[in-house]
C-alpha positions in Angstrom: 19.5 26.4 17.1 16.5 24.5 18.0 14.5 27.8 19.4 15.6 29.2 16.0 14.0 26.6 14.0 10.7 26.1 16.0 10.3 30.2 16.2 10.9 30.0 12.1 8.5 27.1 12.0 5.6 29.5 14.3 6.5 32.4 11.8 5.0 30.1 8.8 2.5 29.2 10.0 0.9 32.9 10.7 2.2 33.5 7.9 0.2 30.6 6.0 -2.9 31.6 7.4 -3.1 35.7 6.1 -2.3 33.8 2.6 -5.0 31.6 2.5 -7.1 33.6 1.0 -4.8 34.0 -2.2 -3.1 30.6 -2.6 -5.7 28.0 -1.9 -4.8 24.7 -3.4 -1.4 24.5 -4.5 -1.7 20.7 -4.2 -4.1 19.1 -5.9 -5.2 15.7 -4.3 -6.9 12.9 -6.0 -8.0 9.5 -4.7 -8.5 5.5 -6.1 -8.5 2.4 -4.8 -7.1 -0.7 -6.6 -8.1 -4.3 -6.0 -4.6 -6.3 -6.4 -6.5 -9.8 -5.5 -9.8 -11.1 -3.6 -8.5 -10.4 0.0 -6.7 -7.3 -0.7 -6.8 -3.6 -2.3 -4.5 -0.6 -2.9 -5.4 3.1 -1.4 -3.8 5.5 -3.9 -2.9 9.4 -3.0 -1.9 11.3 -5.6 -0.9 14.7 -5.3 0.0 17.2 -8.0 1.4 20.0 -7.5 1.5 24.0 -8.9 4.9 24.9 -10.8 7.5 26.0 -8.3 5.6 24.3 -4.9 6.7 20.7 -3.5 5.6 18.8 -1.4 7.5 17.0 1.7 8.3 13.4 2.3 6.6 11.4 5.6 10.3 10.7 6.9 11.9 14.3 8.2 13.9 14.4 11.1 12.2 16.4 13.8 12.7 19.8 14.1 12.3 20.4 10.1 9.6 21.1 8.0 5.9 19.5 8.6 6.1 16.2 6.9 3.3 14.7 4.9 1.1 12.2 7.0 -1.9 9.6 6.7 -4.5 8.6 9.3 -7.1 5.7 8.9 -10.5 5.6 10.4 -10.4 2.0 11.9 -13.1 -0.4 10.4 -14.2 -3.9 10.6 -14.2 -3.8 6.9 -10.5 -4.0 6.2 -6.7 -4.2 7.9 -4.0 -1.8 6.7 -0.9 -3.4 5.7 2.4 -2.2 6.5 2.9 1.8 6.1 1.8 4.3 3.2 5.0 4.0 0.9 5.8 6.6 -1.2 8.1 7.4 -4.3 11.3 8.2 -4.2 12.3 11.7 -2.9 14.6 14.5 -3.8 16.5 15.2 -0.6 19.6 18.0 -0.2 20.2 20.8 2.3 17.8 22.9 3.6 19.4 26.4 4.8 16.6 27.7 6.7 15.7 23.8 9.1 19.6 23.6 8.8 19.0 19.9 7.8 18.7 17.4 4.8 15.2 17.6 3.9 13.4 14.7 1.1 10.6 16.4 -1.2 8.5 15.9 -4.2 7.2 18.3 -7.0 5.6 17.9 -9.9 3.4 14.3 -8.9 3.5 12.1 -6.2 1.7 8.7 -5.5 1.4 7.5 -2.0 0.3 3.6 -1.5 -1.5 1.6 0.9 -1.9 -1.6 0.9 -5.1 -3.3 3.2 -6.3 -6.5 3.2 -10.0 -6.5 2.8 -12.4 -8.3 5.4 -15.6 -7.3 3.7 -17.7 -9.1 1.3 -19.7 -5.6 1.0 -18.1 -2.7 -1.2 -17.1 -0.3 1.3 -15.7 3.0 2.1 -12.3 3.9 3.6 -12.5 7.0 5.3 -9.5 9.3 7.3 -7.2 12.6 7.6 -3.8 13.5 6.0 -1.7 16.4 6.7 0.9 18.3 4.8 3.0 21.2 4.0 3.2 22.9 0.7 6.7 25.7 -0.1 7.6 27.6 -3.0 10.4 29.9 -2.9 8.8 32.6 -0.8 6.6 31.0 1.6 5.0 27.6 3.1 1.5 26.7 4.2 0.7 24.0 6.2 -2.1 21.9 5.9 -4.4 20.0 8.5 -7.4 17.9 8.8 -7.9 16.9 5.4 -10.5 14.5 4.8 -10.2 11.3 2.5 -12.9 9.1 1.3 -12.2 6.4 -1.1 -14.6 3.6 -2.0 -13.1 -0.2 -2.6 -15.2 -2.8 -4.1 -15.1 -6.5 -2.1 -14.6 -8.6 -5.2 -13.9 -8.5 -9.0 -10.0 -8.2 -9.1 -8.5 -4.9 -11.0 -11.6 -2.9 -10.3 -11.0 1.0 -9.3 -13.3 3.0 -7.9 -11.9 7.1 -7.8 -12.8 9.0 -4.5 -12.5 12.6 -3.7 -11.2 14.8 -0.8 -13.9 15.4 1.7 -12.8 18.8 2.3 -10.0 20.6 1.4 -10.1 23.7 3.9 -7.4 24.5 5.9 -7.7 24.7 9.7 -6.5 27.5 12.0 -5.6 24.9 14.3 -5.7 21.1 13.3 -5.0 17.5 14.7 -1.6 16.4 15.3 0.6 14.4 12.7 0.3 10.8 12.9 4.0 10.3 13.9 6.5 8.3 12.4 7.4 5.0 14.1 9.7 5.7 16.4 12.5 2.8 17.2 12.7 2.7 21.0 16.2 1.7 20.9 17.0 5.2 19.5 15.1 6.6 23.1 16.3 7.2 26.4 15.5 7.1 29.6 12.1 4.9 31.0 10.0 6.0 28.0 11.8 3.9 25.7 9.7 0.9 25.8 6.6 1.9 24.7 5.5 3.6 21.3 1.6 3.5 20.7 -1.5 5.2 20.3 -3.9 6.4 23.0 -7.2 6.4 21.4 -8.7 7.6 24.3 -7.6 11.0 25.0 -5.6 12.3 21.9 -3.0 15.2 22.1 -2.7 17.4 19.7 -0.2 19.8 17.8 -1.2 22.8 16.4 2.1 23.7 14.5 2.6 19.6 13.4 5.2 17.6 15.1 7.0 19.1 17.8 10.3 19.3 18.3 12.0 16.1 19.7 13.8 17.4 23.1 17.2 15.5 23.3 19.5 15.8 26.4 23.0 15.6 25.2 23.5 17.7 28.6 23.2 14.3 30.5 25.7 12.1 28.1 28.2 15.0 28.7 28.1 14.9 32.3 28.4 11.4 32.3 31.4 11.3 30.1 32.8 14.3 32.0 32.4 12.2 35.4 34.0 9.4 33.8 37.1 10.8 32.5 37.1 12.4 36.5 37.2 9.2 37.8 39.7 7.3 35.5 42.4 9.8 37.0 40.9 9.4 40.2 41.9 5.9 40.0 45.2 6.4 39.4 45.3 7.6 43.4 44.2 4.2 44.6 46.9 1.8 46.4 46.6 -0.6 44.2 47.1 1.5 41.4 49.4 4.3 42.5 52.6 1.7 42.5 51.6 -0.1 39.6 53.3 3.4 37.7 57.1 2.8 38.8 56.5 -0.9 37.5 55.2 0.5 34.0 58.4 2.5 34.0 60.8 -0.1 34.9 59.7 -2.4 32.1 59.7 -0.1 29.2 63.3 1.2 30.3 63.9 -2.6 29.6 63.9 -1.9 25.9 67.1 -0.1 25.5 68.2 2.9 23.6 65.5 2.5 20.6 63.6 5.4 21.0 61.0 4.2 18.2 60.5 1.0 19.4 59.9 2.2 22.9 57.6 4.2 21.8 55.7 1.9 19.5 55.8 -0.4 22.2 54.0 2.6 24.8 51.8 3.1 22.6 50.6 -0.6 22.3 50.1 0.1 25.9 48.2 2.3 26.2 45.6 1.4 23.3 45.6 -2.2 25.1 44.4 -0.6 28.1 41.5 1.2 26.4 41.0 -2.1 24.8 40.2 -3.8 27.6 38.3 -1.8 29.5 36.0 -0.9 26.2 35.9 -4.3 24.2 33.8 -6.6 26.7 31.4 -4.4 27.3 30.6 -3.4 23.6 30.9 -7.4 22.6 28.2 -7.6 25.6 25.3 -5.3 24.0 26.6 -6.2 20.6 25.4 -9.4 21.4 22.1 -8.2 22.6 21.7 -6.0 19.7 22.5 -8.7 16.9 20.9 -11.3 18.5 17.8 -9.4 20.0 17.6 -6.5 18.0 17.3 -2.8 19.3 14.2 -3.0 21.1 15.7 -6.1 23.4 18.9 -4.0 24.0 16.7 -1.0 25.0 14.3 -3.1 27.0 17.5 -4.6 29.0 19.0 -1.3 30.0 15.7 0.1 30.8 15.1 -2.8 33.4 18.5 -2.0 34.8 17.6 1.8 35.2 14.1 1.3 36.8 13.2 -1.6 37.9 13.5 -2.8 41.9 16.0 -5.6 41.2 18.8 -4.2 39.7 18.6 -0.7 41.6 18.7 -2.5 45.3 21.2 -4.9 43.7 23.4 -1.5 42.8 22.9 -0.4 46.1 24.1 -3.0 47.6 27.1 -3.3 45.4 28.0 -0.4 46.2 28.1 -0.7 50.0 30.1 -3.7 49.6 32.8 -1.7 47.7 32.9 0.8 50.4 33.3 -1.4 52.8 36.4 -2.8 51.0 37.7 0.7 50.9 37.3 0.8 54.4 39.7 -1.6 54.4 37.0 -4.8 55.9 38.4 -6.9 53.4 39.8 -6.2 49.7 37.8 -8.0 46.6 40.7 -9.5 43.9 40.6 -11.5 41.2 42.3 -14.9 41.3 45.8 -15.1 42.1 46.0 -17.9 39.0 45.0 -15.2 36.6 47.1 -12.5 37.7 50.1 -14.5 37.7 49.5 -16.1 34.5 49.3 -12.7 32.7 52.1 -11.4 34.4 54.1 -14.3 33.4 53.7 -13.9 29.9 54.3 -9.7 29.9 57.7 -11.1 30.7 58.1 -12.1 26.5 58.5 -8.9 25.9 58.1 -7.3 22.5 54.0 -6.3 21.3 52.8 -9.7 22.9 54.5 -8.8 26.1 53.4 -5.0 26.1 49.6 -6.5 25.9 50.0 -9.0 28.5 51.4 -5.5 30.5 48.3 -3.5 30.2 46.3 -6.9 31.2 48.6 -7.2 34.8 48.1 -3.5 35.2 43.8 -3.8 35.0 44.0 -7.3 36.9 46.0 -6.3 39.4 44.3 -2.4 39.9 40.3 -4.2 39.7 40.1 -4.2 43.9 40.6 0.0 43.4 38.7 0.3 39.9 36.0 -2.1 40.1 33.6 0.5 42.4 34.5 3.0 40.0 33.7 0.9 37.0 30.7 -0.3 38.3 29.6 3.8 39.2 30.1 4.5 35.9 28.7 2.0 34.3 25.4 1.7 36.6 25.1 6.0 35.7 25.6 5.2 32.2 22.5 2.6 31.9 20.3 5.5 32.5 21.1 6.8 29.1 21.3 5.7 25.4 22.2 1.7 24.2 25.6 2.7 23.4 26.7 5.1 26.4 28.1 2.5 28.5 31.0 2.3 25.9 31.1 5.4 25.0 32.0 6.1 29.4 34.1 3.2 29.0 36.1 4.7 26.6 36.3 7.7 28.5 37.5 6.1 31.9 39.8 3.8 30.3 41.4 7.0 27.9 42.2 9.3 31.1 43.0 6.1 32.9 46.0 4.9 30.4 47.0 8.0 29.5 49.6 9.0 32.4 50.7 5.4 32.3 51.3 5.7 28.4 53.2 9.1 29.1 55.1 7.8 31.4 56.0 5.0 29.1 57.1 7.4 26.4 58.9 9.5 29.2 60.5 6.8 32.1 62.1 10.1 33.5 59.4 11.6 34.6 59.2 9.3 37.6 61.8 11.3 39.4 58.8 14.0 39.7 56.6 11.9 41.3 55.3 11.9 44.7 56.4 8.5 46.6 54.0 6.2 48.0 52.6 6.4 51.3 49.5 6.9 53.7 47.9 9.3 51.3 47.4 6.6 48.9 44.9 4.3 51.5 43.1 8.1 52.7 42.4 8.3 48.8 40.9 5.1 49.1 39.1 5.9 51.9 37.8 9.3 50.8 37.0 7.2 47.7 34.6 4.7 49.9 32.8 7.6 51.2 32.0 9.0 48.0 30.7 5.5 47.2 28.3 5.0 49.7 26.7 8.3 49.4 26.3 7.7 45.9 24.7 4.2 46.4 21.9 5.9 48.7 20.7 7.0 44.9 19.7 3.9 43.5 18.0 2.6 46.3 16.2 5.8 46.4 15.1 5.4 42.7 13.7 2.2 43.7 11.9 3.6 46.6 10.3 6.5 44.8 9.4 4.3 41.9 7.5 1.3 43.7 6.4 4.1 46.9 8.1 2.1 49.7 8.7 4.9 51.8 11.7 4.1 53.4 14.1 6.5 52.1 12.4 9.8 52.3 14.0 13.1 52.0 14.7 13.7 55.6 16.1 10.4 56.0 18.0 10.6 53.1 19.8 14.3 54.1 20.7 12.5 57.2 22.7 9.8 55.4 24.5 12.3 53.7 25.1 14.5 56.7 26.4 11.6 58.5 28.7 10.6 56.1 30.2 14.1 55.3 30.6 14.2 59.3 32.5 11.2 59.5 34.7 12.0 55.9 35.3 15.3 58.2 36.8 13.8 61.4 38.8 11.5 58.7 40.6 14.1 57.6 41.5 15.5 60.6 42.5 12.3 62.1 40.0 11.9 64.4 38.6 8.6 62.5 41.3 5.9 61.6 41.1 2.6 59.6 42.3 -0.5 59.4 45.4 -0.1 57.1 46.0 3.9 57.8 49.4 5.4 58.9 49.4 7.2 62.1 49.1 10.9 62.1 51.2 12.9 64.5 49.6 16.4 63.0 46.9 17.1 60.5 48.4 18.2 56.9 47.5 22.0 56.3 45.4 19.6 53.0 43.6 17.3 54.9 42.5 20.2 57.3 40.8 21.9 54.3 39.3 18.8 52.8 38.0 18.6 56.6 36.7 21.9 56.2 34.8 21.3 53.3 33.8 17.9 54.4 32.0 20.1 57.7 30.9 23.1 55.9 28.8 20.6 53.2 27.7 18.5 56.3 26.3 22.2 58.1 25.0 23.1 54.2 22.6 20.1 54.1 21.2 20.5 58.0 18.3 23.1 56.9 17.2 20.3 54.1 16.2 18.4 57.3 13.5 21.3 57.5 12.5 20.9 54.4 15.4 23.9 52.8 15.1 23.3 48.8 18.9 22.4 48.8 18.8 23.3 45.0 22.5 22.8 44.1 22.2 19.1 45.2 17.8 18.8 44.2 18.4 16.2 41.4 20.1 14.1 43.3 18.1 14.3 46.7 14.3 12.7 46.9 11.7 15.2 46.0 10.0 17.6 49.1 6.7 15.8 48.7 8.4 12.8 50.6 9.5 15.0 53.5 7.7 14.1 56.7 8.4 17.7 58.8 8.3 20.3 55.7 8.5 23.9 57.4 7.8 25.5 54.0 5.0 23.4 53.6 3.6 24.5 56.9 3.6 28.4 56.4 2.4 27.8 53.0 -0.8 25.9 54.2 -1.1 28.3 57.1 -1.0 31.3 54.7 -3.4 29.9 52.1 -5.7 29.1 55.0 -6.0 32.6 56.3 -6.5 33.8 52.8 -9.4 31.6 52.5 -11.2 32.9 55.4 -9.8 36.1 55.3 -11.5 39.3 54.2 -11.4 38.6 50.5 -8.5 40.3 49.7 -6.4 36.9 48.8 -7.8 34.4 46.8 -6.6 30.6 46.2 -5.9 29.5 42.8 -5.8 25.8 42.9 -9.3 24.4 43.6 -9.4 20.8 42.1 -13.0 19.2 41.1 -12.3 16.2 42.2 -9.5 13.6 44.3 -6.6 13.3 42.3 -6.2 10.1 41.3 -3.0 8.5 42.5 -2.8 12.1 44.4 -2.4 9.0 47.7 1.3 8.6 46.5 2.5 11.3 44.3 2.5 14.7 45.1 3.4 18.2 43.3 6.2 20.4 44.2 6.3 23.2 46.2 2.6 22.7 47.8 1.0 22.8 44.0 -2.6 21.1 43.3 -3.2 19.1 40.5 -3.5 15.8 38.9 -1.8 13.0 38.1 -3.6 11.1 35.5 -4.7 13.0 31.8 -8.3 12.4 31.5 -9.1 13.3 35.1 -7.1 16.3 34.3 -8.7 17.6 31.1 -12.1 17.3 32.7 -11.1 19.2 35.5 -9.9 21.8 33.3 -12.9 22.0 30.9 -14.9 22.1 33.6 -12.6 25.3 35.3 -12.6 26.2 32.0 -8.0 26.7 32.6 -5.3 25.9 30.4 -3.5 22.7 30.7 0.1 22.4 32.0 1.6 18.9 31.1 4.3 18.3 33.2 6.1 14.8 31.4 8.5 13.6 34.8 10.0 10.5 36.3 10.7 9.6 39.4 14.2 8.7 38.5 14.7 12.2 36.8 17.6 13.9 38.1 16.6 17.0 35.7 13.1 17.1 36.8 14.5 17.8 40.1 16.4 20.3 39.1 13.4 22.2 37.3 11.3 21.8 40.4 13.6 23.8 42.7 15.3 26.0 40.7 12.3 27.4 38.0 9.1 26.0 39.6 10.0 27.3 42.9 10.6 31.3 41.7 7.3 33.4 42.6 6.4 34.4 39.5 6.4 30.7 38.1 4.3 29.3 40.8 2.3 31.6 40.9 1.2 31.5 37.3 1.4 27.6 38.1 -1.3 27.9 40.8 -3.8 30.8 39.6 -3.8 30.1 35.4 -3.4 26.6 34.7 -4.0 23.2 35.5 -1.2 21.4 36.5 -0.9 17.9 35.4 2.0 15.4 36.2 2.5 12.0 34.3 5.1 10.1 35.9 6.9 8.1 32.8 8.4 5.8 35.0 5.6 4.7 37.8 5.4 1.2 38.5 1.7 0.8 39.9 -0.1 -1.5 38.0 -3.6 -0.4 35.8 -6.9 -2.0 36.1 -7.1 -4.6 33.5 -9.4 -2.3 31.5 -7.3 0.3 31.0 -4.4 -1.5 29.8 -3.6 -0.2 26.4 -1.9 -2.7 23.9 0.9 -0.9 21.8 -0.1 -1.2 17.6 4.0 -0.7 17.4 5.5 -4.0 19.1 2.2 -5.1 20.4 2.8 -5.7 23.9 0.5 -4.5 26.5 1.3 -1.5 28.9 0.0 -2.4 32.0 1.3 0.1 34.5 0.5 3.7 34.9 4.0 4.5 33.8 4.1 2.8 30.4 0.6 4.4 29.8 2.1 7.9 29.7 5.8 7.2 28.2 3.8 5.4 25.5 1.2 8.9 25.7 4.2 10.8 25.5 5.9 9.0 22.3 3.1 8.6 20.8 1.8 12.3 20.6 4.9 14.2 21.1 7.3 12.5 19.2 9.9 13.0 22.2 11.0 10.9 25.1 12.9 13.2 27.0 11.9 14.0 30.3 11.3 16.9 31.9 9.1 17.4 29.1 6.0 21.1 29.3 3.3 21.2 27.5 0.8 23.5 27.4 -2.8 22.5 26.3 -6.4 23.8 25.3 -9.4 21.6 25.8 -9.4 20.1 22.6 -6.0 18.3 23.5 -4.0 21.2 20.8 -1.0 22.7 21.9 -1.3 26.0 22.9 2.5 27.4 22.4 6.0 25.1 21.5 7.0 22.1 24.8 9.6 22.6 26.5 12.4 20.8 28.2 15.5 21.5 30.2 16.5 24.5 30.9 16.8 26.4 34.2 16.2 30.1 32.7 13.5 31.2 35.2 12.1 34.4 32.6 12.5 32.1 29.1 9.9 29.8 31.8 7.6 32.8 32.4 7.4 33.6 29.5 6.2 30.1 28.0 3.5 30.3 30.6 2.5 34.0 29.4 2.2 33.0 25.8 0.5 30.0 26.5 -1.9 31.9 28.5 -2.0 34.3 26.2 -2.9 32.1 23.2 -5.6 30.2 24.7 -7.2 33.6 25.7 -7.6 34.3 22.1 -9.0 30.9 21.0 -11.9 31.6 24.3 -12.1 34.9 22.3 -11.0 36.8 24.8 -7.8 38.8 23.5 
């Protein structure tokens, strides 16, 4: 739907420019200024427009029509105050964007205010952008200049100014994007919305398409409702089912009330899992807003702290499934729920479903605290929506069961297979936990879990979960096994066939069904890819001339001492270095918007990056710069950049580009492509996740393609 829309969007715009010549000025613009008092003035934009044409509000959703936008030439001479406001707007349906859409016809006045810091009359100067539709077509308008005079004193005075220029661009500047709440954002980028006045990126079709991920909530959820019947496998779990059965057979022959009284069950057991952990970011979100709530779970997914704190959680829960000691709650509080479930009636069903997740935390707090530590990486709210998840696929056998006591008979009895769950369960855990302290490694470039090191781990585990099954490793609390189980000598199988899968990634094999979720190459020490690659580029270098090298940088990458490009690519790592180099080269720009954290960026790297025909466009047409979103080394003072949205300072390289991402692109989402010309304009539409390999060549081929014809070289 989204391809549709920006491929409509394209179409409009080639169409707009072979109509030019016939409809010029649809909108007429007119300017004033208004002094309201001595220390401040009113900018007013007033368009009219041609019978049947309208005009679009500033406030669309992305991936609609071009929305109408205002930039300011900063001056000594005055302060803007607040935002252009603007009248009210029609808003309905829009077949085509497939969206609500707010417009204007007729005449429309857009206001400024500014508070004026000039004892001289003076002149405010800037752009504004636009799009114009009638019935038939729309034409886009950019780099429109404004110039409206404002006197220092004499309150009520107007002064009338005049566009500067009304003639459309082929290619213009960027919109000046709507504020974007960083609460709404995901990932690392979230913090930081602001304007890079440095080294501005440009659109040529207006704002870009915002690139949401709902791909990553939905594995999330998916994993979560996994794991909620997983834990229903756990010892202390597992009998907790004949216990729900024997109390609700406790209420006699009324079928309605037992089943009232089920269901009170099982909405309690939702409700507990669910409610604290909405009351605690409800709290954050009342009391600190958004942004505080955003700025909490963005610590959470990035930062050192919590990431080694995760880490080590999680090797403490494993090592209670292993059975080296078992983490409970207090006896007290156990027994004084269960005490009063013994009421009976709605008050006794709740105080149930609070045994039940008392008694079961030992078996569901590692899982919990997976989900919930996976769920941090995403939006404000996902931790309850996961919650939710868990705790529905969680109650719901024990709420069946409730409704149906007879079902029990069916059921498997307890036994040893309950504590191998448990201890299957641990090694699941502390492979997973190897993840966050990776993040944290990547992130702040400690260099203690590369890639090699970290395939070892996992083939050491899956070794040992192998000999498990097949009873050649025994716990603490396991039954002895006189013979293997025809099961647990497949799950053995698999166990040893994954461990053997993962042995070649210790040679630096891509692994790609497991590459966002493994260290990138660049951090493996003994890369045998790496080594033919070098070897091959080195005898086509001194060869006879037949092979030539694509990638030849102008300069040391900056940063290039700690992060690397997949797959033995050249480039840079920081924009302006970057754009030089590629003036310079005179190449096209590939933006590559990543994170060290990104599981998806991974996943782009070795299944689409890695394909011939990719990397070799990668190496020989463009170049290739990477801006890490979520980098933690710290800027020289000077090149801190102070956000004009929530006015704190971004002081490490990784804020810099979120913020340079937001800012420009309107988007968040990483992995995020751009491709660019000189000038900073975008050459084709971004793109973002998605592994089809040709869709990716052909991006690069259009790309290529269009910035040919703006060299003049069709």
């Amino acid at each position: 739907m989204r391809a549709s829309r920006a491929l409509f969007l394209s179409t409009l715009l080639l169409i707009s420019l072979s109509l030019s010549a016939q409809i010029l000025e649809p909108v007429k613009w007119s300017f004033s200024s208004k002094k309201l008092s001595d220390t401040e003035a009113e900018l007013v934009f007033t368009a009219t427009m041609d019978p049947g044409w309208h005009l679009y509000s500033q406030f669309l959703k992305p991936g609609g029509p071009i929305p109408t936008a205002f930039k300011f030439t900063e001056s000594p001479a005055y302060r803007l105050l607040g935002k252009v406001k603007e009248p009210k707007a029609h808003t309905e349906f829009d077949a085509i964007f497939k969206m609500d859409v707010s417009y204007f016809d007729g005449k429309a006045e857009f206001r400024q205010k500014i508070q004026v810091l000039s004892a001289k009359d003076f002149v405010v100067e800037g752009t504004f952008e636009y799009m114009t539709c009638n019935d038939e077509t729309c034409i886009p308008f950019f780099d429109n200049d404004f110039s409206i005079p404002v006197k220092a004193a004499s309150a009520g005075a107007t002064a009338e100014g005049s566009a500067a220029g009304q003639d459309k661009k082929e290619l213009g500047p960027a919109l000046e994007m709507e504020p974007v709440d960083p609460a709404t954002l995901t990932d690392t980028a979230r913090e930081t919305i602001a304007e890079d006045t440095d080294a501005g990126v440009t659109t040529a079709e207006g704002a870009p398409l915002a690139a949401e991920d709902n791909r990553s909530l939905w594995a999330v959820i998916i994993e979560a409702i996994l794991w909620g019947f997983a834990a229903l496998l756990t010892p202390c779990v597992f009998p907790m089912v004949p216990m729900t059965v024997s109390f609700f057979m406790k209420s006699g022959q009324d079928k309605v009330k037992s089943r009232l009284m089920a269901s009170t069950y099982g909405f309690s057991i939702v409700a507990l899992y669910t409610i604290p952990i909405a009351v605690i970011i409800g709290i954050t979100y009342f009391v600190g807003g958004k942004a505080i709530t955003a700025d909490i779970f963005n610590w959470l997914s990035t930062h050192w702290v919590p990431n080694v704190l995760f880490f080590l959680i999680f090797v403490l829960f494993a090592a209670s499934f292993f059975g080296a000691f078992e983490i409970v709650l207090p006896s007290w509080m156990v027994n004084k729920a269960d005490a009063k479930a013994d009421r009976g009636g709605l008050i006794g069903t709740f105080f149930m479903a609070l045994t039940l997740v008392l008694v079961s935390f030992s078996c569901t707090g590692p899982i919990i605290g997976s989900i919930m530590v996976k769920s941090t990486h995403g939006e404000v709210w996902e931790p309850v929506i996961t919650m939710f998840a868990f705790s529905v696929a969680f109650a719901l056998p024990f709420t069946l069961f409730a409704f149906f006591p007879r079902w029990l008979n069916n059921m498997p009895k307890s036994g040893g297979w309950l504590n191998a769950v448990k201890v299957t369960l641990g090694f699941i855990e502390l492979a997973l936990g190897l993840k966050f302290l990776s993040v944290a490694d990547q992130t702040y470039h400690w260099g203690i879990l590369d890639r090699e090191i970290y395939i070892a781990f996992w083939i050491v585990i899956a070794l040992l979960m192998g000999m498990y099954f097949i009873g050649k490793l025994r716990f603490a609390h396991d039954s002895e096994m006189k013979h293997v189980p025809v099961p647990r000598l497949f799950l053995g199988i698999l166990a040893f066939t994954f461990a053997i899968y993962l042995v070649p990634g210790m040679f630096g094999a891509p692994l790609k069904a497991l590459s966002g979720y493994l260290p990138p190459q660049s951090t493996h020490d003994f890369d045998l890819n790496a080594i033919i690659r070098d070897n091959a580029e080195v005898v086509m270098s001194t060869g006879s001339g037949s092979g030539t090298v694509g990638q030849q940088l102008c300069d040391e990458p900056r940063y290039g001492d700690f992060l690397h490009l997949p797959h033995g690519l050249k480039g840079y790592f920081d924009y302006e270095q970057g754009l030089a180099c590629a003036k310079e080269q005179n190449k096209p720009i590939f933006i590559d918007f990543t994170g060290h954290g990104c599981v998806n960026c991974r996943e782009m790297e070795a299944n689409v990056w890695s394909h011939p025909e990719v990397l070799k466009r990668l190496r020989n047409d463009y170049l290739v710069i990477a801006l890490y979103v979520d980098d933690k080394t710290t800027l020289p003072e000077e090149e801190w950049i102070t956000s004009a949205y929530d006015g704190k300072v971004k002081k490490t390289v990784g804020r810099k580009y979120a913020d340079f991402q937001i800012s420009r692109f309107n988007t968040n989402a990483q992995p995020y492509y751009c491709l660019l010309d000189h000038e900073g304009q975008l050459l084709v539409q971004p793109r973002a996740y998605d592994l089809d390999v040709e869709a990716f060549i052909q991006f690069l081929d259009e790309g290529l393609a269009e910035f040919q014809r703006r060299q003049g070289n069709p």
